[in-house]
C-alpha positions in Angstrom: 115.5 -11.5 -28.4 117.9 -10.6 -31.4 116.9 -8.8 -34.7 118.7 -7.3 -37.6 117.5 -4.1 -39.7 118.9 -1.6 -41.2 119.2 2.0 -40.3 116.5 3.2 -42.3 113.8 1.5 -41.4 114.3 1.4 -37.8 115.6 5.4 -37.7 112.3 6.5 -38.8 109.8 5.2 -36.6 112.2 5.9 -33.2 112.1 9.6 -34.6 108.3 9.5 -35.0 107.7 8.4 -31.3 110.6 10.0 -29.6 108.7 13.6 -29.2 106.2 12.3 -26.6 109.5 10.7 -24.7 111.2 13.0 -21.9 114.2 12.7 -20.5 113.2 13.3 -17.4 111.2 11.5 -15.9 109.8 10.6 -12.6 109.1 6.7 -13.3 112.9 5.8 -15.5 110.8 3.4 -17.7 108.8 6.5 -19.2 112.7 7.7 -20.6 112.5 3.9 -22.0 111.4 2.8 -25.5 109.6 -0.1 -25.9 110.7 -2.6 -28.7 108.5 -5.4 -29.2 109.0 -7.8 -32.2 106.3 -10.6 -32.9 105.9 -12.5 -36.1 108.1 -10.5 -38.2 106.5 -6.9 -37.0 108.7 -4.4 -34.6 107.0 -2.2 -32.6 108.4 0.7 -31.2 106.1 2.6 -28.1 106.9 5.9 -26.4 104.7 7.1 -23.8 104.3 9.8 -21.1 100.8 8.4 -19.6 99.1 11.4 -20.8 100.6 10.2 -25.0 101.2 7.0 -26.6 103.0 6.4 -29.9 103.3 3.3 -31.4 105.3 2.9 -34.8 105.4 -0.5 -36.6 108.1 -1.3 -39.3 108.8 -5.2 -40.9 111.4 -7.1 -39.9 113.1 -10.5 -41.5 114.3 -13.4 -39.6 113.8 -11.8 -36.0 113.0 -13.6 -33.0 109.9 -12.4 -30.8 110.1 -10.8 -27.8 109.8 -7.6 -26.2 112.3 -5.3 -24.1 113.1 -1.4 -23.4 115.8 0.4 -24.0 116.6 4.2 -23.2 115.3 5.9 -26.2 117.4 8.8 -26.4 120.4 6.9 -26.6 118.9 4.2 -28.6 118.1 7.5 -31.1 120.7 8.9 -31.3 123.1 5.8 -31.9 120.8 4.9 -35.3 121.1 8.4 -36.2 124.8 8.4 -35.5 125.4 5.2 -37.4 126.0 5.8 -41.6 123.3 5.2 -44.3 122.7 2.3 -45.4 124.0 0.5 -42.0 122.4 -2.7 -41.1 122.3 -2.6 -37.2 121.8 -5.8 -34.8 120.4 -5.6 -31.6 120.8 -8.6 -29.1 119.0 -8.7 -25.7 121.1 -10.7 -23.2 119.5 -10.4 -19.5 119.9 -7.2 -18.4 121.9 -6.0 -21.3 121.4 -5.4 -24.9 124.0 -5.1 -27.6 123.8 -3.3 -30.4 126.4 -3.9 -33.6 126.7 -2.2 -36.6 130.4 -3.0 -38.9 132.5 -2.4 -36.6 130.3 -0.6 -34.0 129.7 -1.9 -30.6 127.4 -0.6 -27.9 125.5 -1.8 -24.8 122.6 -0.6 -22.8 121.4 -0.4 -20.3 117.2 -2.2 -20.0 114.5 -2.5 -18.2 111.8 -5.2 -18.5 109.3 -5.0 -20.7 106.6 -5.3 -17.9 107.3 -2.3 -15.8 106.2 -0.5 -19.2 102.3 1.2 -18.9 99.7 1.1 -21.4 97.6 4.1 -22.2 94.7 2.9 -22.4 92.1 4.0 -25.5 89.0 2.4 -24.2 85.8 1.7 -26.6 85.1 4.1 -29.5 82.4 6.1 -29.4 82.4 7.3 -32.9 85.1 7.0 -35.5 85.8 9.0 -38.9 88.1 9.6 -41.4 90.0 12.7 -42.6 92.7 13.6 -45.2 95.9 14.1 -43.3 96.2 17.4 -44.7 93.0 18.8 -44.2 93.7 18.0 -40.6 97.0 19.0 -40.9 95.3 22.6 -42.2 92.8 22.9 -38.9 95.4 22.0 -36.5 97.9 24.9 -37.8 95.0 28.0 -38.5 94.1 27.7 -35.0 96.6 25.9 -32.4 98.4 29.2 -32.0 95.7 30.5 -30.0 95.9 28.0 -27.1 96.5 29.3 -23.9 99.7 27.9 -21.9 99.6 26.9 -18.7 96.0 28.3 -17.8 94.7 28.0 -14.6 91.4 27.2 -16.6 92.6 24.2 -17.8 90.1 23.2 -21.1 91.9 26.3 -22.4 95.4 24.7 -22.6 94.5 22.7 -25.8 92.3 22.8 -29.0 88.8 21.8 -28.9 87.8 19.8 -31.8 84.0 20.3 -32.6 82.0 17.6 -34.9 78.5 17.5 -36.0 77.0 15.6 -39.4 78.8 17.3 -41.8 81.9 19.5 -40.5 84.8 19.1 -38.3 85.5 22.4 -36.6 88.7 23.6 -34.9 88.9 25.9 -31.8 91.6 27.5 -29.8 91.1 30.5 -27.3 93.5 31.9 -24.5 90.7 34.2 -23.0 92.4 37.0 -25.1 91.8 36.3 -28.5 89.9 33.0 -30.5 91.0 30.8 -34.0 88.1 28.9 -35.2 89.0 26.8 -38.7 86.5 24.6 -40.1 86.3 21.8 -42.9 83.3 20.1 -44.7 83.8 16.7 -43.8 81.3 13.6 -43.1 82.2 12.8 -39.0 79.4 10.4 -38.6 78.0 11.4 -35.5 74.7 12.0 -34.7 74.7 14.7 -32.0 77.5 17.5 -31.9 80.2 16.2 -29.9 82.9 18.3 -28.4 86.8 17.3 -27.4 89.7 18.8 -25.9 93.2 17.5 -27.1 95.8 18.8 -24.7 98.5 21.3 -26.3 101.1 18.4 -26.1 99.0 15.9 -28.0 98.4 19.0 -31.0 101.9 19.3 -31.2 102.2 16.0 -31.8 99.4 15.1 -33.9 100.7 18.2 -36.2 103.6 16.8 -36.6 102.5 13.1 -37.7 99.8 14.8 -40.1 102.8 16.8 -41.8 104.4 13.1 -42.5 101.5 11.5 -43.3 100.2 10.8 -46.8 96.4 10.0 -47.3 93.8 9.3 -44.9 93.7 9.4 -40.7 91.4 7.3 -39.3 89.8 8.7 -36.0 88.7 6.9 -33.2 86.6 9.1 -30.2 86.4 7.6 -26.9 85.1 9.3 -24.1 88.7 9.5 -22.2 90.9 9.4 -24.9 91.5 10.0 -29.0 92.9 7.4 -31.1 94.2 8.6 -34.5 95.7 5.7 -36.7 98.1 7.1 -39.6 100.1 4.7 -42.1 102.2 2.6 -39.4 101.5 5.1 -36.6 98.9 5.0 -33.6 98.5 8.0 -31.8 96.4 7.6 -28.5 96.0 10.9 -26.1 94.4 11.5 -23.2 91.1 14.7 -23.6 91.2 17.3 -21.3 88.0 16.6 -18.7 86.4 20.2 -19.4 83.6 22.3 -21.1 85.2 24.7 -23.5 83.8 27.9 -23.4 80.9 28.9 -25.6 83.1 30.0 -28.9 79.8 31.4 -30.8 79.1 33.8 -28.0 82.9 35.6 -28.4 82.3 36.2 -32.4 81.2 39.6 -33.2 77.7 39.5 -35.0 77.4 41.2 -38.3 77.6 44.7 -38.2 80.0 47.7 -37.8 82.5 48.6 -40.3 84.6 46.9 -42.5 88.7 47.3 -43.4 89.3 45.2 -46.3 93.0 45.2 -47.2 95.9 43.0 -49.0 96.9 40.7 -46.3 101.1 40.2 -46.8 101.5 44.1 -47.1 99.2 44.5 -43.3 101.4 41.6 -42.3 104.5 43.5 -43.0 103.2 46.7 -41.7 102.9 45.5 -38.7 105.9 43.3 -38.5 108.1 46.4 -38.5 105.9 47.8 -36.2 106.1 45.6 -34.1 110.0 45.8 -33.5 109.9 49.0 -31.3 106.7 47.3 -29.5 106.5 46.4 -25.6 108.0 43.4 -25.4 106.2 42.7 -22.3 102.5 44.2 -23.0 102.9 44.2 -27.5 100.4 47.2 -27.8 99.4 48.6 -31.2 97.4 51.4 -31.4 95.3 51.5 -34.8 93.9 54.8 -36.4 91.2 54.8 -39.2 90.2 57.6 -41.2 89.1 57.5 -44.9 90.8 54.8 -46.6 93.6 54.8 -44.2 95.3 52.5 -41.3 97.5 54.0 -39.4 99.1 52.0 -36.5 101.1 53.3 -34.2 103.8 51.6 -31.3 105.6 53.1 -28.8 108.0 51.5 -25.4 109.2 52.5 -22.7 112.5 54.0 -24.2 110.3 56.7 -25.9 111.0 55.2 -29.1 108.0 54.8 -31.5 107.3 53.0 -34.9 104.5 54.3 -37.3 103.0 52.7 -40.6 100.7 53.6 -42.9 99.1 51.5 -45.3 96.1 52.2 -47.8 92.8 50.3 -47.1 89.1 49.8 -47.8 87.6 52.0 -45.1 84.5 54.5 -45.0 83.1 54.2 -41.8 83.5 56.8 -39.1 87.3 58.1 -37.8 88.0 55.3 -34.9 90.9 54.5 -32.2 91.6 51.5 -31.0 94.6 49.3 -29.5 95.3 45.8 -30.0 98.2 43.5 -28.7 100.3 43.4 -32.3 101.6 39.6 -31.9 98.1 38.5 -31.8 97.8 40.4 -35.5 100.8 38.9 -36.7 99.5 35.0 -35.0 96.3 35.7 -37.3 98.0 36.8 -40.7 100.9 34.4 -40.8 98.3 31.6 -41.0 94.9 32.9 -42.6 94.4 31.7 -46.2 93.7 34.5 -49.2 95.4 37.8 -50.6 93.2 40.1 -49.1 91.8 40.0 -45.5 88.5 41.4 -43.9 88.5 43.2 -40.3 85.0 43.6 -39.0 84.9 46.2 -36.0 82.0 48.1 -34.3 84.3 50.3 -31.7 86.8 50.9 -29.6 85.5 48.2 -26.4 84.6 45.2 -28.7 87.0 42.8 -30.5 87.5 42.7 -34.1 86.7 39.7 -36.3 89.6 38.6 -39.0 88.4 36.8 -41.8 89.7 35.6 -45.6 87.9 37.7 -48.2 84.7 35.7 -49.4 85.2 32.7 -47.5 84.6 32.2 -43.6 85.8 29.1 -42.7 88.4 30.6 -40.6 87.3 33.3 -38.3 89.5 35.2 -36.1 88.4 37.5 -33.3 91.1 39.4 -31.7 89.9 41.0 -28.4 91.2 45.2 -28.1 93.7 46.3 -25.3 93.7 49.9 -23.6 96.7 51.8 -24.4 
């Protein structure tokens, strides 16, 4: 196998794949890269056998074949070598050699065989979305995954579609993001998945590079997304997400409508005399006025006030402040509505005049 290509267009594609790619591993293949060239296409798969990324680039004059080589090395040599570099890569048994001017290097391989395919399996319904309306659930919402849950479905972000929306979902138990988009999904039930928090990480970051249209494909294993030169395949989480509609507060209660940035800095210097383990926030309405309140275990204490649309009854009630701050760095608008009916039910977050991203933030006792 022997190819030629310049440092461009292979650096690329090796830096789209390389985040699914560990170092460690237990099977040393899975810290491999596999390069495949046939008919004048490269290939480039990384894999954990829970991901798979393939990236495709052209290729002039290259002999087919297929080998693997250990990506991070393989990486960081292209991104080591200067712009513009046109790099040669050799395969000679066990060894491949990789030139570029007067640059020399050999690796270590392993055959191309030992290398496993994630499998996709048949589609069960495909659609198409703009990369950056996906791009725009994946980042109102993934915040609120949980890590490492015991309750497993909660460790990723359930992606909801019926006939005319695509809806986003993240929950921890604690608090819930739900972002939604008009969008034609062509289904003809409501069909729920679970893409583990890996695979949103991931998928995030492909959707930030792409330009255009993603094409979706929905097995009932596995999610294929297919952007540009990219294929994304993961692995769903086997699960039944929690009934999301059930957690948001019905209508009702009182309202605190306020300008979002200045609530967002409010509490961000509130925050900095916070618990660092436990976060709490205690919030005090009276007429027109917040006032929210942090103390620790130093005896220190942090208090803001901030002027707001308020004329419900005085009311008391704690909240873990980073979950705040998760919600207003990422919800859309200049001013932000906070539903609340008392102190023992949790609050629902919401852009002024437009609910397609709801928040509910679940109160803490202080």
């Amino acid at each position: 196998m022997k190819l030629s290509i310049t440092r461009e267009d292979i650096l690329k594609p090796l830096q789209q794949i390389s985040g699914v790619i560990e170092r460690r591993q237990s099977l040393p293949v899975l810290s491999n890269v596999l390069v495949r060239c046939q008919q004048g296409t490269l290939s480039l798969t990384g894999t954990d056998l829970e991901l798979e990324l393939i990236a495709t680039t052209q290729v002039n004059g290259a002999d087919d074949g297929e080998i693997t080589l250990p990506a991070r090395k393989f990486l960081d040599i292209c991104r080591a070598l200067p712009e513009g570099a046109e790099i040669r890569l050799e395969v000679d048994g066990e060894k491949a050699r990789i030139r570029s001017g007067r640059s020399r290097f050999t690796l270590a391989t392993l055959p191309a065989s030992e290398f496993p395919n994630v499998e996709g399996g048949q589609a069960a319904s495909t659609f198409s979305l703009p990369c950056e309306a996906m791009k725009r659930l994946i980042d109102r919402t993934q915040f609120a995954m949980a890590q490492q849950d015991v309750r497993y479905y909660l460790n990723g972000l359930m992606l909801e579609l019926d006939r005319r929306q695509v809806r986003a979902v993240a929950t921890d138990g604690h608090r819930l993001a739900l972002s939604e988009i008009e969008a034609d999904s062509g289904v003809e039930e409501v069909r729920q998945v679970i893409l583990p928090r890996k695979g949103v990480g991931e998928l995030a970051k492909l959707m930030a590079d792409g330009e255009g249209e993603a094409h979706f494909e929905l097995g009932n294993n596995h999610m294929r997304v297919i952007i540009g030169n990219v294929v994304f395949t993961s692995k769903l989480i086997d699960g039944k997400f929690p009934d999301y509609r059930r957690v948001i507060p019905e209508k009702g209660g009182t309202e605190i409508v306020c300008d979002r940035e200045l609530l967002r800095q409010a509490f961000q210097r509130a925050s900095v005399l916070s618990n660092e383990k436990y976060r709490g926030m205690r919030i005090r309405l009276g007429d027109n006025l917040l006032t929210a309140t942090v103390h620790n275990p130093e005896q220190e204490e942090a208090e803001e006030e901030l002027e707001v649309q308020y004329n419900g009854e005085p009311l008391e009630i704690g909240f873990n402040v980073a979950y705040f701050l998760d919600v207003l760095n990422v919800i859309p608008g200049e001013e932000v509505v906070i539903a609340l009916r008392d102190a023992n039910t949790g609050c629902l977050v919401t852009q002024k005049g437009d609910t397609s991203c709801q928040y509910v933030i679940m109160p803490m006792r202080l």
